[in-house]
N, CA, C and O of each residue as an XYZ file, in Angstrom:
584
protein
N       8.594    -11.124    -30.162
C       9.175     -9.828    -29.825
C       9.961     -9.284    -31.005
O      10.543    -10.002    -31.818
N       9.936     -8.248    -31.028
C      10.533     -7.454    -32.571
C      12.193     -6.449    -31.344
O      12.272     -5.825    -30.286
N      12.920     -6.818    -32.209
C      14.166     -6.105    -31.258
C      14.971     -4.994    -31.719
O      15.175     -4.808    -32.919
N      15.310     -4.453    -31.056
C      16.415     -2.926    -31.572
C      15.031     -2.085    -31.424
O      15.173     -1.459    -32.474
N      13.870     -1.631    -30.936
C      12.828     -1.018    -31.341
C      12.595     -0.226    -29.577
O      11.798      0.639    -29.214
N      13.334     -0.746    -29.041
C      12.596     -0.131    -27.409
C      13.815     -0.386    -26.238
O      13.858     -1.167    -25.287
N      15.427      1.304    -27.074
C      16.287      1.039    -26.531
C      16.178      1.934    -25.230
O      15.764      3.092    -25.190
N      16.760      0.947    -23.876
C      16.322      2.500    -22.635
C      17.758      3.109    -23.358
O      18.645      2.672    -24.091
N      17.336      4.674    -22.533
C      18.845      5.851    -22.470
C      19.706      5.320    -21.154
O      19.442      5.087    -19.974
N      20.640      5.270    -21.831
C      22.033      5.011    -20.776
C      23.111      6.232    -21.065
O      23.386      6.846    -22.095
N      23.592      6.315    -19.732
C      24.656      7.272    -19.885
C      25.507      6.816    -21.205
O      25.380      5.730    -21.771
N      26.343      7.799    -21.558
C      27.381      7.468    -21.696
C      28.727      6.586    -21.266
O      29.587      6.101    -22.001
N      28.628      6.555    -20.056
C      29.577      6.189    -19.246
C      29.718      4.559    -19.204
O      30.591      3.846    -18.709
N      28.611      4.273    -19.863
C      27.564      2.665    -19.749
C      27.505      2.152    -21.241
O      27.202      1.018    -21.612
N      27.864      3.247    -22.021
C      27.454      2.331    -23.479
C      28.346      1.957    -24.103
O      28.219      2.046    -25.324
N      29.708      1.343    -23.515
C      31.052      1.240    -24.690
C      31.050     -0.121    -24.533
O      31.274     -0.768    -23.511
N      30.711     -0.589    -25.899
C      31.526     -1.988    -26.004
C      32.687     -1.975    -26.986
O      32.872     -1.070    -27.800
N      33.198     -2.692    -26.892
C      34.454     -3.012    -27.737
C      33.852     -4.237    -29.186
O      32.916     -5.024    -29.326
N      34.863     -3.844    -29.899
C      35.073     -4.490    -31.173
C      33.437     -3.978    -31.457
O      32.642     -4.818    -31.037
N      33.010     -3.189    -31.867
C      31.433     -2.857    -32.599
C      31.743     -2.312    -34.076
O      32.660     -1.686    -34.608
N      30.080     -3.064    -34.607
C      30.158     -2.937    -35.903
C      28.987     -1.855    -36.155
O      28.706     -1.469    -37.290
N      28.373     -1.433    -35.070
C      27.058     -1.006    -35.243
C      26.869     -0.147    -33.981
O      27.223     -0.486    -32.853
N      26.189      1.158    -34.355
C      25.997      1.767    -33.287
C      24.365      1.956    -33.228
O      23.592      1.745    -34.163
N      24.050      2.373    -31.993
C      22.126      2.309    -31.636
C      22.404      3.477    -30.418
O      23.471      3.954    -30.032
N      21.112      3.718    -30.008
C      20.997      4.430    -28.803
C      21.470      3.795    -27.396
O      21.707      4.442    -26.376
N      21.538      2.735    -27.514
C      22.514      2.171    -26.574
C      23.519      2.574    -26.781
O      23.870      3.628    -26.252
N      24.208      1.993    -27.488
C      25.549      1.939    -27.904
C      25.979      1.365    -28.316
O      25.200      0.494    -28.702
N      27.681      1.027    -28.798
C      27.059     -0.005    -29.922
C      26.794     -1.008    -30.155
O      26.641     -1.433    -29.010
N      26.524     -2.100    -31.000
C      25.802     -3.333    -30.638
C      26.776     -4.106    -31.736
O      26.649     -3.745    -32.906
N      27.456     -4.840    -31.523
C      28.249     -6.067    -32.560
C      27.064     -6.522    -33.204
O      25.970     -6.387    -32.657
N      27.284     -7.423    -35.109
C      26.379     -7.566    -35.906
C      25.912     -8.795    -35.347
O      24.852     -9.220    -35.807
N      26.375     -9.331    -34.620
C      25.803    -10.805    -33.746
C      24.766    -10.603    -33.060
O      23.764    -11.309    -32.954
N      25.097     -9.295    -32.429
C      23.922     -8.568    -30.934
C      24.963     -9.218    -29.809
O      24.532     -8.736    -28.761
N      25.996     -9.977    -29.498
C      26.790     -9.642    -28.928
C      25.988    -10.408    -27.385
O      25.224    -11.370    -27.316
N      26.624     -9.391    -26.137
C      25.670     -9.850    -25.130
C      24.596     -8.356    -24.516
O      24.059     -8.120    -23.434
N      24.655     -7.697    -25.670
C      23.213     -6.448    -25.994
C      22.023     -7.340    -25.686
O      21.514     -7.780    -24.655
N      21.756     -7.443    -27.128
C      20.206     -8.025    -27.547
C      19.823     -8.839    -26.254
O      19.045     -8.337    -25.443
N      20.420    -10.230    -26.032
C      19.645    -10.780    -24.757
C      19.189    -10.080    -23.276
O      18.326    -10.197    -22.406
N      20.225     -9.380    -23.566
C      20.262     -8.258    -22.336
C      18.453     -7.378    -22.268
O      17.638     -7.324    -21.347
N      18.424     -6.957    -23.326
C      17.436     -6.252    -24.026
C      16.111     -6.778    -24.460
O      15.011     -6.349    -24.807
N      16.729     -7.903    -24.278
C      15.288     -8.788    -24.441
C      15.104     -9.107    -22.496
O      14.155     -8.598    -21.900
N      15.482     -9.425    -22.226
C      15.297     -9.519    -20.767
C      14.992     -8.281    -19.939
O      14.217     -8.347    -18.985
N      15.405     -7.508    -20.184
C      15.043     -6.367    -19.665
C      13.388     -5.475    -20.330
O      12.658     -4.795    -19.609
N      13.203     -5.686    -21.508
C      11.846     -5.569    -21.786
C      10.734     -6.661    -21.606
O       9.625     -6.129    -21.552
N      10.700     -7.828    -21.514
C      10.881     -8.406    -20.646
C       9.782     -8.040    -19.413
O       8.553     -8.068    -19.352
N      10.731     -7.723    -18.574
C      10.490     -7.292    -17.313
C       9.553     -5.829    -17.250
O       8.646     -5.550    -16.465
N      10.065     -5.103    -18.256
C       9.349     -3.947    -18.039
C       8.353     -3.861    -18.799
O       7.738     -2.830    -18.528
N       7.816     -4.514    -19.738
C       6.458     -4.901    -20.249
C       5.248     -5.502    -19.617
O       4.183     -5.576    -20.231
N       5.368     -5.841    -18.656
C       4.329     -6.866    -17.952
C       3.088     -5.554    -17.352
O       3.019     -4.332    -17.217
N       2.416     -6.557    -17.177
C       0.987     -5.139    -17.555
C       1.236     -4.469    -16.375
O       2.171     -4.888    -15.693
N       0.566     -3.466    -15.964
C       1.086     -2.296    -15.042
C      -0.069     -1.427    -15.126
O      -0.283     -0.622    -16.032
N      -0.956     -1.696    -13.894
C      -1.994     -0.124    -13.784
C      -1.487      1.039    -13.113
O      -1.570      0.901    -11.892
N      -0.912      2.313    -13.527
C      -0.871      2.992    -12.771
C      -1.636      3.668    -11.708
O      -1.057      4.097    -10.710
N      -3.619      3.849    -11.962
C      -4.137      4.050    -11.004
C      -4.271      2.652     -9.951
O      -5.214      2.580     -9.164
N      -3.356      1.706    -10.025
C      -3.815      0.904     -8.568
C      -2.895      1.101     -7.731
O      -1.682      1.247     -7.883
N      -3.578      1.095     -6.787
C      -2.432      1.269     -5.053
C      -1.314      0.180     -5.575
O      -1.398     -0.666     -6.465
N      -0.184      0.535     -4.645
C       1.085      0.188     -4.852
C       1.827     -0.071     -6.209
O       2.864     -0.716     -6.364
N       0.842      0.769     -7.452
C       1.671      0.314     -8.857
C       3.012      0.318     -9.058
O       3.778     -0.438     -9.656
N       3.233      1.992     -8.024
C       4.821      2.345     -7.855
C       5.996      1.118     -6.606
O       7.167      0.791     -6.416
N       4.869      0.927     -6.196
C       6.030      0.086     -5.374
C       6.680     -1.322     -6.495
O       7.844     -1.701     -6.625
N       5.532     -1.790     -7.106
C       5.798     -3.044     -8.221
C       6.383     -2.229     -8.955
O       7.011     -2.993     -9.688
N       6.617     -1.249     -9.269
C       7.716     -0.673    -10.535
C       9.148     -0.396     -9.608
O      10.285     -0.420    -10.078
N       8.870     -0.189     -8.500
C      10.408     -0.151     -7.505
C      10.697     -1.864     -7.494
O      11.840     -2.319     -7.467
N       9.533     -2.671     -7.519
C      10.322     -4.015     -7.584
C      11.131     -4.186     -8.101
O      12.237     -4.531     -7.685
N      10.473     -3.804    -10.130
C      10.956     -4.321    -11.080
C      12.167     -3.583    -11.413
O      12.871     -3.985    -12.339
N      12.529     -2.371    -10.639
C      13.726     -1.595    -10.911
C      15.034     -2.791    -10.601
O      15.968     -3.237    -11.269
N      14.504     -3.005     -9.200
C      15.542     -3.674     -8.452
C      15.716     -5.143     -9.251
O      16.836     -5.252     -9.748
N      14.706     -6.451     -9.502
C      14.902     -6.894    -10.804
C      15.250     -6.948    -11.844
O      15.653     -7.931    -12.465
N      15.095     -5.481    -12.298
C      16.482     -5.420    -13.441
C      17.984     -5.308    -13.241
O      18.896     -5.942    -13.771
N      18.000     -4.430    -12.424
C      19.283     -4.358    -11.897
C      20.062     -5.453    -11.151
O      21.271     -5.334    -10.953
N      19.457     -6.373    -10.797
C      19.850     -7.571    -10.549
C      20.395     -8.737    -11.665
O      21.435     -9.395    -11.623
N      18.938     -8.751    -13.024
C      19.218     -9.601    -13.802
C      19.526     -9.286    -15.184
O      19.415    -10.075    -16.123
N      19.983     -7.891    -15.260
C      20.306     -6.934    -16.542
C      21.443     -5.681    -15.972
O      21.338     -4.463    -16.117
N      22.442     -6.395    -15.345
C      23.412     -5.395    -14.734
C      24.230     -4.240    -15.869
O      24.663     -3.115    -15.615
N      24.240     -5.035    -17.231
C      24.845     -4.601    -17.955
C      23.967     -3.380    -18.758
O      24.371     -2.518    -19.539
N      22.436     -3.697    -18.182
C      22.139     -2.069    -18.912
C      21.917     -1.259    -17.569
O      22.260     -0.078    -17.619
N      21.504     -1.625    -16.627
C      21.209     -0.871    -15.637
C      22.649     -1.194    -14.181
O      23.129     -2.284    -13.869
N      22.938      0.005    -13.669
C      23.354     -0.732    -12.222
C      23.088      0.061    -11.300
O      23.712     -0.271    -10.293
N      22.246      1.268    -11.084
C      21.175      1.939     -9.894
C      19.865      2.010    -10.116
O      19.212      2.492    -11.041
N      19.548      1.407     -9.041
C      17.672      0.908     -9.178
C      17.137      2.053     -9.206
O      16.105      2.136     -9.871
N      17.624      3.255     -8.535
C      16.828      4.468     -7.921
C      16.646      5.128     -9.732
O      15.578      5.566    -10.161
N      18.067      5.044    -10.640
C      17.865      5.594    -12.173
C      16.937      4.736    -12.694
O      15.877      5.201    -13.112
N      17.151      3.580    -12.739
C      16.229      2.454    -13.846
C      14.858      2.814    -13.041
O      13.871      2.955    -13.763
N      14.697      2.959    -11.838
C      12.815      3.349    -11.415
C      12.314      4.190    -12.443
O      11.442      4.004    -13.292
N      13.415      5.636    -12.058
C      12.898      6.920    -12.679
C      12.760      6.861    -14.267
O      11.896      7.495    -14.873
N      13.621      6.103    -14.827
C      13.273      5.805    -16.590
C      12.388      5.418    -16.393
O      11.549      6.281    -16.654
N      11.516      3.726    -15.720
C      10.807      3.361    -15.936
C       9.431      4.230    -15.684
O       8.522      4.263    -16.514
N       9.402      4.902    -14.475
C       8.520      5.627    -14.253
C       8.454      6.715    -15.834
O       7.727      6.470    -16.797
N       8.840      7.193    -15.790
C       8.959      8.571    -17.193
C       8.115      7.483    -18.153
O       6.941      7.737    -18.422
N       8.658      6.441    -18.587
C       7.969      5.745    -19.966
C       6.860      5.243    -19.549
O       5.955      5.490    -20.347
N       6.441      4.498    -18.427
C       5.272      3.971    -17.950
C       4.428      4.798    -17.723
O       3.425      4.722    -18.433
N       4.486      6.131    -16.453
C       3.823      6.610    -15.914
C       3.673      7.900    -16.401
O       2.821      7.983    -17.285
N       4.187      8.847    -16.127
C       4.175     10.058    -16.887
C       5.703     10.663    -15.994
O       6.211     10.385    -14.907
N       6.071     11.659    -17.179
C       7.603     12.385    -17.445
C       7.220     13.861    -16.316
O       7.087     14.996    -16.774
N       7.150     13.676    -15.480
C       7.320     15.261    -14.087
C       8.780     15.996    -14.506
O       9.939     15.582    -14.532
N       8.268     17.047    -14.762
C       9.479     17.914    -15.338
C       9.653     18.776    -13.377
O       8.734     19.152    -12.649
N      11.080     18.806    -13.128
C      10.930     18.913    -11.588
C      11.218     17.905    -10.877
O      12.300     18.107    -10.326
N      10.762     16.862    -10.602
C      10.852     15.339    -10.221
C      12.294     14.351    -10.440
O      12.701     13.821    -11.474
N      12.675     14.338     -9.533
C      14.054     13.374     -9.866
C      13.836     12.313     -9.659
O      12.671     12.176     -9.284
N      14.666     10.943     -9.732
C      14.077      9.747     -9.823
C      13.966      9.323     -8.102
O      13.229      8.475     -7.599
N      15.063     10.318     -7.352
C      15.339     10.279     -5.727
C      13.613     10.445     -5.544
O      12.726      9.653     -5.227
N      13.637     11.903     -5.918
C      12.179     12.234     -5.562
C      10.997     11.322     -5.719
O      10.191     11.059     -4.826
N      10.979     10.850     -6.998
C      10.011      9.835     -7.544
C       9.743      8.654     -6.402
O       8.672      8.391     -5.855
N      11.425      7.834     -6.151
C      11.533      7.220     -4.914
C      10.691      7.520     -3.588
O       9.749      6.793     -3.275
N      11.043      8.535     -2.885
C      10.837      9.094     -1.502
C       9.464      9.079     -1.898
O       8.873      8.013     -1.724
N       8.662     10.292     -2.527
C       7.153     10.049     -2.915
C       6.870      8.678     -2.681
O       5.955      8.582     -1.862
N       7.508      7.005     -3.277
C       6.873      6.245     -3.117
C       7.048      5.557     -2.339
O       6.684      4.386     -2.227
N       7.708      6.272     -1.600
C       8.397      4.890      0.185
C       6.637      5.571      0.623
O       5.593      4.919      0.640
N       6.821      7.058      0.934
C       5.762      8.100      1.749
C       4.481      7.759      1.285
O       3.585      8.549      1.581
N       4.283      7.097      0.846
C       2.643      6.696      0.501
C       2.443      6.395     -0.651
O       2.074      5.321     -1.127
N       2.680      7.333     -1.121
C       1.824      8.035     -2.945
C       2.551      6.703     -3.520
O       3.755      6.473     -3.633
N       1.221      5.753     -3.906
C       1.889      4.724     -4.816
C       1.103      4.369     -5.741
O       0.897      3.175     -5.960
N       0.507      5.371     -6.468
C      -0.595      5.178     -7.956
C      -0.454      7.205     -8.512
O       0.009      8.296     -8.178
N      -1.091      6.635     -9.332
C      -1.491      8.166    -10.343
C      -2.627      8.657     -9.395
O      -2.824      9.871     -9.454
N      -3.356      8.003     -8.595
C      -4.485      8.979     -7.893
C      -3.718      9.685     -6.868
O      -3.711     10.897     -6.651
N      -2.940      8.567     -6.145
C      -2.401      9.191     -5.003
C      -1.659     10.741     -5.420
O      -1.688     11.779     -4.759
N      -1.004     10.486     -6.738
C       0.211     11.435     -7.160
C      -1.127     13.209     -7.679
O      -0.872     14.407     -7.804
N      -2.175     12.557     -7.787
C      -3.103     13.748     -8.429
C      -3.475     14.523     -6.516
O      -4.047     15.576     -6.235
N      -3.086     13.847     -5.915
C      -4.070     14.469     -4.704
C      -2.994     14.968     -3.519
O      -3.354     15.141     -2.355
N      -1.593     15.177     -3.996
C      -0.600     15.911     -3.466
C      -0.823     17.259     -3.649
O      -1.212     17.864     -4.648
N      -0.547     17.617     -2.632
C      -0.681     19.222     -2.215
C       0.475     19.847     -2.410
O       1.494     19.278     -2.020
N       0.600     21.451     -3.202
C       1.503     22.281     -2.881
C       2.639     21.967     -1.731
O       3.821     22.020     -2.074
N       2.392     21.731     -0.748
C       2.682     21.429      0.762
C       3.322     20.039      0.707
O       4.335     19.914      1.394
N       2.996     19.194      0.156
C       3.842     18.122      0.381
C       4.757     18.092     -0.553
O       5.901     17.880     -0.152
N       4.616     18.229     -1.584
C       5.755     18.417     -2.675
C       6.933     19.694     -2.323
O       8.013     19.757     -2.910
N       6.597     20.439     -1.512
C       7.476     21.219     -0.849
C       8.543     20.417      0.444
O       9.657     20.715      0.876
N       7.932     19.706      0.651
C       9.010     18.751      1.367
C      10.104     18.104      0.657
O      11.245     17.861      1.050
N       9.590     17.890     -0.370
C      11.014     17.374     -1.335
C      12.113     18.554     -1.419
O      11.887     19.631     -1.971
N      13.612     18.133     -0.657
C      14.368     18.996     -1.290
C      14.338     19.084     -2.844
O      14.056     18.374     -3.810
N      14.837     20.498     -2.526
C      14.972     21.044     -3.727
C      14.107     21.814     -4.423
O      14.406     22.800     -5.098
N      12.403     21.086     -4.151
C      11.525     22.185     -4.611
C      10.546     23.207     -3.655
O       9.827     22.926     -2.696
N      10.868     24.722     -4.430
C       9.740     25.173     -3.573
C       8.515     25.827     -4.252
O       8.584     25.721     -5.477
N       7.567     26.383     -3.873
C       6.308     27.100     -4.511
C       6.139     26.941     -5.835
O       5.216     26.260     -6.282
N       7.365     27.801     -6.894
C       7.087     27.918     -7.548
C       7.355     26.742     -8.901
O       6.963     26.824    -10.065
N       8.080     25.779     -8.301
C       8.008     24.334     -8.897
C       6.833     23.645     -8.602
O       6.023     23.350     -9.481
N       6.625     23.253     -6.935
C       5.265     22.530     -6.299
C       4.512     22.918     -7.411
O       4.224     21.971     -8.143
N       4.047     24.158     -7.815
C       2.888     24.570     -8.480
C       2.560     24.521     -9.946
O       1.434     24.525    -10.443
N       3.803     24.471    -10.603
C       4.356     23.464    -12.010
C       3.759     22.058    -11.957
O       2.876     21.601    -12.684
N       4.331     21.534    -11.079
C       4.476     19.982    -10.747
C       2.461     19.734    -10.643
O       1.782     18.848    -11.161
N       2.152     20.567    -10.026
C       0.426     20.240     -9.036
C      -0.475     20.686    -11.056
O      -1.499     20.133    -11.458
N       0.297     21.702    -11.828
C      -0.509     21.895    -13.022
C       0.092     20.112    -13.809
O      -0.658     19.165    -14.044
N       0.974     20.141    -13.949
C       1.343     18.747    -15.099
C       0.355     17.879    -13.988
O      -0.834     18.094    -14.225
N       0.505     17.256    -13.215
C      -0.638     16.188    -12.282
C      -2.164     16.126    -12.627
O      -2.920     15.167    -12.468
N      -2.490     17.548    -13.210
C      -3.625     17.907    -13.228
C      -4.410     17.178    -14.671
O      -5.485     16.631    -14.915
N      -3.034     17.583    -15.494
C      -3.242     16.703    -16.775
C      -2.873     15.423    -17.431
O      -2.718     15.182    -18.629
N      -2.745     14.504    -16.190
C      -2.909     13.335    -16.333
C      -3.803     11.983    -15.975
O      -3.491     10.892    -16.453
């Protein structure tokens, strides 16, 4: 594994360590790597393991591995529902519209692959608070091109 190369985005609120010699998109990282790097290695890790998005339930095994991280990488992640939606964005594809809630609910409700997500209707994506018509119909063009 090659490291410092595949940092997730964390708030702000999440990236302060003390005594740092070095700053990254994390935040910053002591010249040791501190308790970063293992962190980071464990957590890619986890989110590397192969992953089809067109197979049924891909999304539910990526809601696993949310909750897996957040269990055994507290220090980069500590809400499964955020670490899904990163993971989803880098794995699967980035829905401009789509919150990670949303991403969620979509995958309790069925839709748990890229086919399922191509064969949502105007109409169901209107059930998600928050969006109506003229998002659904944003959302149904990006689907189209993936």
């Amino acid at each position: 594994m090659k490291y410092g190369c595949w940092l997730p985005h964390i708030p702000m609120e999440q990236r302060i360590i003390k005594n740092s010699e070095r700053s990254s998109q994390f935040g910053p990282v002591p010249s040791n790597g501190g308790e970063v790097l293992p962190n980071l290695i464990k957590y890619r890790t986890i989110i590397e393991r192969p992953l089809d998005p067109q197979n049924k339930g891909a999304f539910l095994e990526l809601e696993a591995r949310a909750v897996e991280i957040v269990k055994e990488v507290p220090a980069i992640f500590v809400d499964t529902t955020y670490c899904f939606g990163v993971m989803f964005r880098e794995m699967i594809v980035d829905l401009k519209h789509l919150s990670d809630a949303h991403l969620i609910e979509l995958t309790h409700n069925g839709c748990t692959s890229t086919l399922d997500l191509k064969t949502l209707s105007e109409k169901d994506l209107k059930t998600l608070k928050g969006i109506g018509p003229k998002k659904a119909k944003e959302i149904i063009e990006q689907l189209s091109k993936i």
